[in-house]
Every structure is written in structure tokens, then in C-alpha cells.
LUMBATOR-819393 format. One line per field, with one value per residue (C-alpha): y, z, x; residue in three letters. Coordinates in Angstrom, 3 decimals. Layout:
residues N
north c(Y, ...)
up c(Z, ...)
east c(X, ...)
r c(ALA, ...)
//
This chain:
residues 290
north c(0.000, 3.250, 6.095, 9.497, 12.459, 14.845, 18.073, 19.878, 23.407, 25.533, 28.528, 26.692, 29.918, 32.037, 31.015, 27.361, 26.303, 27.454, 24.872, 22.503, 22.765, 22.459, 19.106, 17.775, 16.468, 15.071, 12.667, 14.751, 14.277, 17.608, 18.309, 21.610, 23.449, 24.721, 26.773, 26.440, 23.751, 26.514, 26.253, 22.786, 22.492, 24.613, 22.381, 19.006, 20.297, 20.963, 17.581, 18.608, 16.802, 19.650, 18.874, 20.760, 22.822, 22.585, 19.053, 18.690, 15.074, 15.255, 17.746, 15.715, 12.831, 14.439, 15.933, 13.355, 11.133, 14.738, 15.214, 18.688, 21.287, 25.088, 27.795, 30.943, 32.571, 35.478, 36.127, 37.995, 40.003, 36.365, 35.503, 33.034, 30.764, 28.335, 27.773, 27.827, 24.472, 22.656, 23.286, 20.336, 17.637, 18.911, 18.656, 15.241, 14.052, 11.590, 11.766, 15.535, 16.735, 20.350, 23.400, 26.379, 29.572, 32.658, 36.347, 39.501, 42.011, 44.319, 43.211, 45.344, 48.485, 51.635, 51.585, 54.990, 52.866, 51.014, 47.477, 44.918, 41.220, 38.408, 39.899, 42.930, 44.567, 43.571, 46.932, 47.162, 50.025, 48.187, 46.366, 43.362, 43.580, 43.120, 40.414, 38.926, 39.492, 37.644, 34.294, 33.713, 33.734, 31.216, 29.092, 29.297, 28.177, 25.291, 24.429, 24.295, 21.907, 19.878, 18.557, 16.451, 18.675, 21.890, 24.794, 27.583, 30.803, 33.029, 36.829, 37.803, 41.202, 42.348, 38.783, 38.986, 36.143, 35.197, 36.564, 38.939, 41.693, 45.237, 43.863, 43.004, 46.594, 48.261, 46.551, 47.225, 50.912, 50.269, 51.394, 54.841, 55.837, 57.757, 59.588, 59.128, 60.460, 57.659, 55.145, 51.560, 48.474, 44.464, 42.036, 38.116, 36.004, 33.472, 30.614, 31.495, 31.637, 27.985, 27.320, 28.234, 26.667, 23.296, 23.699, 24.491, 20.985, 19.623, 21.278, 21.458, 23.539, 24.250, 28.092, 28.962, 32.480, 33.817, 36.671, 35.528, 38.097, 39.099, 40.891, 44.673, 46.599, 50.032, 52.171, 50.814, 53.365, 51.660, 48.561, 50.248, 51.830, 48.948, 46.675, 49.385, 49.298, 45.528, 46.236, 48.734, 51.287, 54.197, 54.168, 55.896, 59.347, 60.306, 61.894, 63.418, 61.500, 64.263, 64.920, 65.139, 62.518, 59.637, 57.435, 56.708, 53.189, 54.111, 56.039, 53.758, 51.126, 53.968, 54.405, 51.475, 52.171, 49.749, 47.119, 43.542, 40.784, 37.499, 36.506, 34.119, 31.924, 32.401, 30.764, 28.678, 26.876, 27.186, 28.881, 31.535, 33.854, 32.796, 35.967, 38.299, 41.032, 42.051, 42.323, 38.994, 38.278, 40.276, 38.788, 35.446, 35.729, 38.124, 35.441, 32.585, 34.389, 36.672)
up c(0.000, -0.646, 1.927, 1.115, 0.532, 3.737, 4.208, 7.578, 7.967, 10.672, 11.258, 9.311, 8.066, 5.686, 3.334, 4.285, 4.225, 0.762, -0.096, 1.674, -0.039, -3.371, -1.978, -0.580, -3.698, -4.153, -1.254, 0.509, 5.059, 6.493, 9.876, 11.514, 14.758, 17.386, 20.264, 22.403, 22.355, 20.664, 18.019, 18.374, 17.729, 14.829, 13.293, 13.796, 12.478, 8.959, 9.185, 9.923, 12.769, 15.038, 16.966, 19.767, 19.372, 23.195, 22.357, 20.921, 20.477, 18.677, 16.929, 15.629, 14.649, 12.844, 10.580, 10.490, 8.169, 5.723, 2.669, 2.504, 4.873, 4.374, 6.615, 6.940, 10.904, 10.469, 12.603, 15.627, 17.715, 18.109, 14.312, 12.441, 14.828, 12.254, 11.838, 15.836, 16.114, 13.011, 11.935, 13.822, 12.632, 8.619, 8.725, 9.207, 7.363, 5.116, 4.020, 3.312, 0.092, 0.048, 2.015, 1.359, 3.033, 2.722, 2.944, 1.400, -1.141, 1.678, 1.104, -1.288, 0.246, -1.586, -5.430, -6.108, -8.399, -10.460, -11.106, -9.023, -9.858, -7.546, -8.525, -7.455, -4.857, -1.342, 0.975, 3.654, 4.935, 8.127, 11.159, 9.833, 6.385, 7.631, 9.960, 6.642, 5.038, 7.202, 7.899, 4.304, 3.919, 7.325, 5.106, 2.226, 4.223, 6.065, 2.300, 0.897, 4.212, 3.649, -0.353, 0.083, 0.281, -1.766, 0.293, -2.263, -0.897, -1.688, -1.432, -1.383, -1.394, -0.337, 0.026, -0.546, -0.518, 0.696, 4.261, 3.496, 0.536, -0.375, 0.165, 3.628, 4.667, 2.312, 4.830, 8.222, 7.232, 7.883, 4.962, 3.087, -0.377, 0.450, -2.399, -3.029, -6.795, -8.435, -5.782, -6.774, -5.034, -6.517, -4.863, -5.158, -5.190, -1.949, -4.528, -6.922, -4.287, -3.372, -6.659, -7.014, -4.402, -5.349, -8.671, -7.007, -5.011, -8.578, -9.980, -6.838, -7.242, -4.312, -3.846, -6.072, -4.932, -6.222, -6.615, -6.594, -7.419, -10.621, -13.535, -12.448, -10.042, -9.015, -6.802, -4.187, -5.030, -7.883, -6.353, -3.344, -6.183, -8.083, -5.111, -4.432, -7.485, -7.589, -4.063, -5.828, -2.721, -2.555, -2.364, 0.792, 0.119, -0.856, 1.845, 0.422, 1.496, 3.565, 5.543, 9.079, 9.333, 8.167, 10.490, 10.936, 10.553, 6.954, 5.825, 6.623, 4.055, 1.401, 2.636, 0.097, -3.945, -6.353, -9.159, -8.503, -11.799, -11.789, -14.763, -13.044, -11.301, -14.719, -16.209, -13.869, -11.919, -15.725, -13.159, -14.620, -11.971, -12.400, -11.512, -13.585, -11.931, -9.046, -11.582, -11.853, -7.988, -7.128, -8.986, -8.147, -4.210, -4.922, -7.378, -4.431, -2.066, -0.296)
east c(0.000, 1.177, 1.544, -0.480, 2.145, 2.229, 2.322, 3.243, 1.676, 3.656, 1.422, -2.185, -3.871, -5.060, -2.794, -1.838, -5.439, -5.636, -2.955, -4.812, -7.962, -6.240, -4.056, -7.015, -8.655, -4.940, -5.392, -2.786, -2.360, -2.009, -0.722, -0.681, 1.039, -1.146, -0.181, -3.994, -6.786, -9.019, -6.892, -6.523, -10.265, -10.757, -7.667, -9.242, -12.962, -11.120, -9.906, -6.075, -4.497, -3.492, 0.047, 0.890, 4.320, 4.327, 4.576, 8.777, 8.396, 4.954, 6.438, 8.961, 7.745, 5.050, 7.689, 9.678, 7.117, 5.923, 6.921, 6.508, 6.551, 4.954, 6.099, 4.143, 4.570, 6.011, 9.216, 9.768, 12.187, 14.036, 13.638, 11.872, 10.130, 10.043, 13.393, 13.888, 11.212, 11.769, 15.150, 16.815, 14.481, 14.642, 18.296, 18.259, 15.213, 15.603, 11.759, 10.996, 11.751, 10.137, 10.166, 8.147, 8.506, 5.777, 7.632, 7.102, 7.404, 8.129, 11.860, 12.292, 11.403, 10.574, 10.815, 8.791, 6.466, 9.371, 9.358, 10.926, 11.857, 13.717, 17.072, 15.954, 18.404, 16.614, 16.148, 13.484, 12.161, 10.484, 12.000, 9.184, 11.185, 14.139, 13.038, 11.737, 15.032, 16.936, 14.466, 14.988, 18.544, 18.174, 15.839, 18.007, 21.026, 19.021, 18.230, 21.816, 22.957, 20.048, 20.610, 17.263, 15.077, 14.366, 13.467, 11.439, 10.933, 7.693, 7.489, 3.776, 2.272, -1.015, -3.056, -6.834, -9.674, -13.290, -13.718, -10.593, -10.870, -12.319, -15.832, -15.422, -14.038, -16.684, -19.034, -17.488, -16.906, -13.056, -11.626, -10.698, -9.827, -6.337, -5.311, -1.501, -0.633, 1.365, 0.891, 0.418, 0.361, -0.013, -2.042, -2.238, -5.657, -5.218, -6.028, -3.482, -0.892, -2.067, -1.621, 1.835, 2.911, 1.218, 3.234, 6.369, 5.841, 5.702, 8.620, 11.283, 14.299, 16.497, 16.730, 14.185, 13.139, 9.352, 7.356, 3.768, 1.053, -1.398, -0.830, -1.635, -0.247, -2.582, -3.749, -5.668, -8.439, -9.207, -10.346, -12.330, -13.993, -14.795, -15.641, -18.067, -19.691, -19.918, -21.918, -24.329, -23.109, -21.614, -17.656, -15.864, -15.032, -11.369, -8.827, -5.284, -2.548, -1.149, -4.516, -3.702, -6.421, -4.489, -3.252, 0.580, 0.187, -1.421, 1.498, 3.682, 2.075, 2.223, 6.015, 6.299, 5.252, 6.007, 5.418, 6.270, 6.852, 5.781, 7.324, 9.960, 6.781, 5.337, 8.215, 9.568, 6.175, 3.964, 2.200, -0.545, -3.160, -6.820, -7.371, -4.913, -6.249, -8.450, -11.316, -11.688, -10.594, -13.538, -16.043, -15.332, -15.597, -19.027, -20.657, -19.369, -21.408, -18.619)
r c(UNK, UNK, UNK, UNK, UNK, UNK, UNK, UNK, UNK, UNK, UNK, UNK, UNK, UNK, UNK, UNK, UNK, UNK, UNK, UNK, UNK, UNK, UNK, UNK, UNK, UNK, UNK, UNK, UNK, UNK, UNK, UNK, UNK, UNK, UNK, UNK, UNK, UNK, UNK, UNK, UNK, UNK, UNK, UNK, UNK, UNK, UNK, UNK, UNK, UNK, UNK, UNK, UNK, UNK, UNK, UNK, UNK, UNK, UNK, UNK, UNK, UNK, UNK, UNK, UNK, UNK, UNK, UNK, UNK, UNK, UNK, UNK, UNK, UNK, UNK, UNK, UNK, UNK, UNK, UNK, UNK, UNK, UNK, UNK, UNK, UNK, UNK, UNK, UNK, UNK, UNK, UNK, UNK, UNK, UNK, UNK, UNK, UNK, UNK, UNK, UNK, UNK, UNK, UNK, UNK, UNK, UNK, UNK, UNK, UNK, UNK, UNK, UNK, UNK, UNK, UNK, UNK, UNK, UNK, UNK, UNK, UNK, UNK, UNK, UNK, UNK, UNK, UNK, UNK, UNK, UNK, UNK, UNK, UNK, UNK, UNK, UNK, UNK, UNK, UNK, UNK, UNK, UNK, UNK, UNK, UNK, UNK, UNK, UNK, UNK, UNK, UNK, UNK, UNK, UNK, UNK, UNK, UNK, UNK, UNK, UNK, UNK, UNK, UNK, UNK, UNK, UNK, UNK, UNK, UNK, UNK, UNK, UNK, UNK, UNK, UNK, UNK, UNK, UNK, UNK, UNK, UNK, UNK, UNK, UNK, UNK, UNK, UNK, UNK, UNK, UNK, UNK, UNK, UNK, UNK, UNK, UNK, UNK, UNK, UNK, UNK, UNK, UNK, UNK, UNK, UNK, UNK, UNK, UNK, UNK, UNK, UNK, UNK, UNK, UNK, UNK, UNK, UNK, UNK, UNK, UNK, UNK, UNK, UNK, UNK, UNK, UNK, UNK, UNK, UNK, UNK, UNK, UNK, UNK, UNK, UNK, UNK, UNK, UNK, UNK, UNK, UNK, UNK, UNK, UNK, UNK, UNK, UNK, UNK, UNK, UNK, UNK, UNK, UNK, UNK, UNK, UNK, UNK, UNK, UNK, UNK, UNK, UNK, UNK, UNK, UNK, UNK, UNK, UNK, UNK, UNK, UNK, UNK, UNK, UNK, UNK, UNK, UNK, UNK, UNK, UNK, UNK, UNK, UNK, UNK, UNK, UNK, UNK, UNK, UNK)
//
């Protein structure tokens, strides 16, 4: 009999269960961390089996016997907690063979609306970029001492889906249209970021380094706007970026302009958006009832 492929999700959310929903129909075991039995609950009724990262040994023999492994905590003060729990065991599996880590665009810092691609000179504006910066290069070097398995790393910006997009803050009043001339931001569908990383199980390569978002970068304007009108409601009214009434925390996300290309995933995974843009995106979580 064969064994079902496994994956092991260290930080199962948003964006893992994506992946999971996709390897599901595969016949795929998933496995997920938990750090409380609330958790632990919501885990198991999705049909993951939750192991406690309280729980070292659990922890390690769960890993021990996956295939694949995503990573997608983000690090701390003390760095990647991924690297800090799991790091051990992957360097001496004999069993895993990929390892997938979600970062960000926010690596590359400011770009005052130019283009960036993986070669892309790496400069963070934020102590979270940096953070970023420096739990890939840890994954990258676990990945060059481990030859077995093939650790991919995935630099995502602005991540959108059912339960999470302009609709949602169009209907708890939490958003505003901020008016920043030239600003522009990209954005990635949550199912076509599972869907490059299901390719990228398919086509390993060690150190492979990915942008992974859709095909048009723009102002975030334009999608409250169009959201809105999908809604038949009114859109939020517009505020200049340099109103005193915008918060700090928003102008430090529009510290950050720029365009991100996909063309390496593109070429490398045969990995294409369903959703090119957030047209599309938009549509598809309204029409599924979002």
C-alpha cells in the first residue's frame, strides 16, 4: 500500500489552508502546529491533525514522516520561529523533500512605483522587512545543508480572498480611499498563491526564490472603487494623502510604492493567476457568495 504524501503546515492559516484545499482532492495528510486547544479544535474540524508545538516530540515525529513542509509565521524580535522548532528535525530528514517559506514584497522596500523582480536589490524600509530578510537567507542556508530537500521561498504582497478583501471593509466601514498620486500596489488572489505553491511541489528547485502576485499593479483606489460598485453602494469618500487625518500606521504602508513581476513563477512553476487582476478576484468571491 502506498503512503499518502504529507504536508506539515507551521502557522495553518489564511494562506496554508488554501494549499490545503487544493491538496485535498490530491489525497494529501495535512498536519498543523497549534499553540492552544481553541486552536486545536478549529484544526481538527477541517480535518487537519493539530500537533501541539508545546509538544517537541509530537512535533517531531510528525515531521519526520511529511513530505513537505509550508512555513508561513512570520518572525519575531528572536527571528523566524520556524526555523527555531523545526530546523533540527529537517536537517536530518531523510523523508521531506520540500520546504516552502511565505515572505514579502516588503523586502524590497521603496521603489517609487518602479518594477521589481527576484534579482531585485533587497532593501526594507520596516523592522518586519528586515526580519523577513533575514528568515529567508536562514531558510536558504538550512536548504543548501540539507541537499534532500528543496526549500522555495515566496514573497507575497497584499493577500486577498473570501472573508478577506475590499468587500469586507466596504461593509465594516473600515476602509478609506487615500489619495496618493502615483501610488500603486499588486495584490495576489489566496487561490493562486495555493496554486503556485502546489506547482512548485511539482517542480522542486532548491533556492528557487518567487514573486507571486497578478498581472496589475494600481492604486488601491481603484479597487475600493470597483468593489463598491460591484456592491451597488456608494464608495468611501477620498482623503489626500497628507490629511492630518491619516493614520501613521497608513502612511507607513504607502512608505512602500512599487510594481512587482511574476514573470519568473510564470516561467519557472507554468504557473498563470486565475485571476490576472483584481477584476476577476472580485467577482469570483461576490458570485461565491462573499
Amino acid at each position: 500500500m502506498i503512503d499518502a504524501p504529507r504536508l506539515f503546515l507551521f502557522g495553518p492559516g489564511f494562506s496554508a489552508l488554501a494549499l490545503v484545499r487544493r491538496l485535498d482532492a490530491r489525497g494529501w495528510r495535512v498536519s498543523g502546529t497549534v499553540r492552544n486547544p481553541r486552536a486545536q479544535t478549529a484544526l481538527a474540524a477541517r480535518g487537519l491533525a493539530p500537533i501541539n508545538l508545546a509538544d517537541t516530540a509530537a512535533v517531531a515525529a510528525t515531521l519526520r514522516a511529511c513530505d513537505a513542509v509550508l512555513v508561513s509565521a512570520p518572525p519575531g524580535e528572536d527571528g523566524c520561529p520556524g526555523i527555531a522548532a523545526l530546523a533540527p528535525v529537517l536537517a536530518a530528514s531523510t523523508r521531506t523533500r520540500w520546504i516552502g517559506y511565505l515572505s514579502t514584497t516588503g523586502v524590497y522596500g521603496d521603489r517609487h512605483g518602479r518594477w521589481v523582480t527576484e534579482n531585485s536589490e533587497l532593501a526594507p524600509l520596516s523592522a518586519q522587512g528586515r526580519r523577513r530578510v533575514a528568515a529567508e537567507q536562514a531558510w536558504l542556508a538550512l536548504g543548501a545543508r540539507t541537499p534532500a530537500a528543496a526549500v522555495a521561498i515566496f514573497r507575497l504582497p497584499g493577500l486577498y480572498g473570501p472573508g478577506r478583501s475590499a468587500f469586507d471593509r466596504l461593509r465594516e466601514g473600515t476602509t478609506q480611499q487615500i489619495i496618493k498620486p502615483g501610488q500603486v500596489f499588486s495584490r495576489v488572489h489566496v487561490d493562486d498563491l495555493a496554486a503556485a505553491l502546489e506547482a512548485s511541489i511539482a517542480r522542486r528547485r532548491p533556492g528557487g526564490i518567487y514573486n507571486v502576485c497578478d498581472d496589475l499593479p494600481c492604486p488601491p483606489q481603484d479597487v475600493t472603487a470597483h468593489a463598491a460598485t460591484l456592491l451597488g453602494i456608494a464608495p468611501p469618500p477620498q482623503i489626500a494623502f497628507d490629511d492630518p487625518a491619516v493614520s501613521p500606521a497608513s502612511r507607513r504602508f504607502y512608505a512602500e510604492n512599487k510594481r512587482v513581476s511574476n514573470a519568473r513563477a510564470k516561467a519557472e512553476l507554468g504557473w498563470r493567476p486565475m485571476y490576472p487582476t483584481y477584476r476577476e478576484g472580485l467577482a469570483a468571491i461576490l458570485a461565491a457568495g462573499g
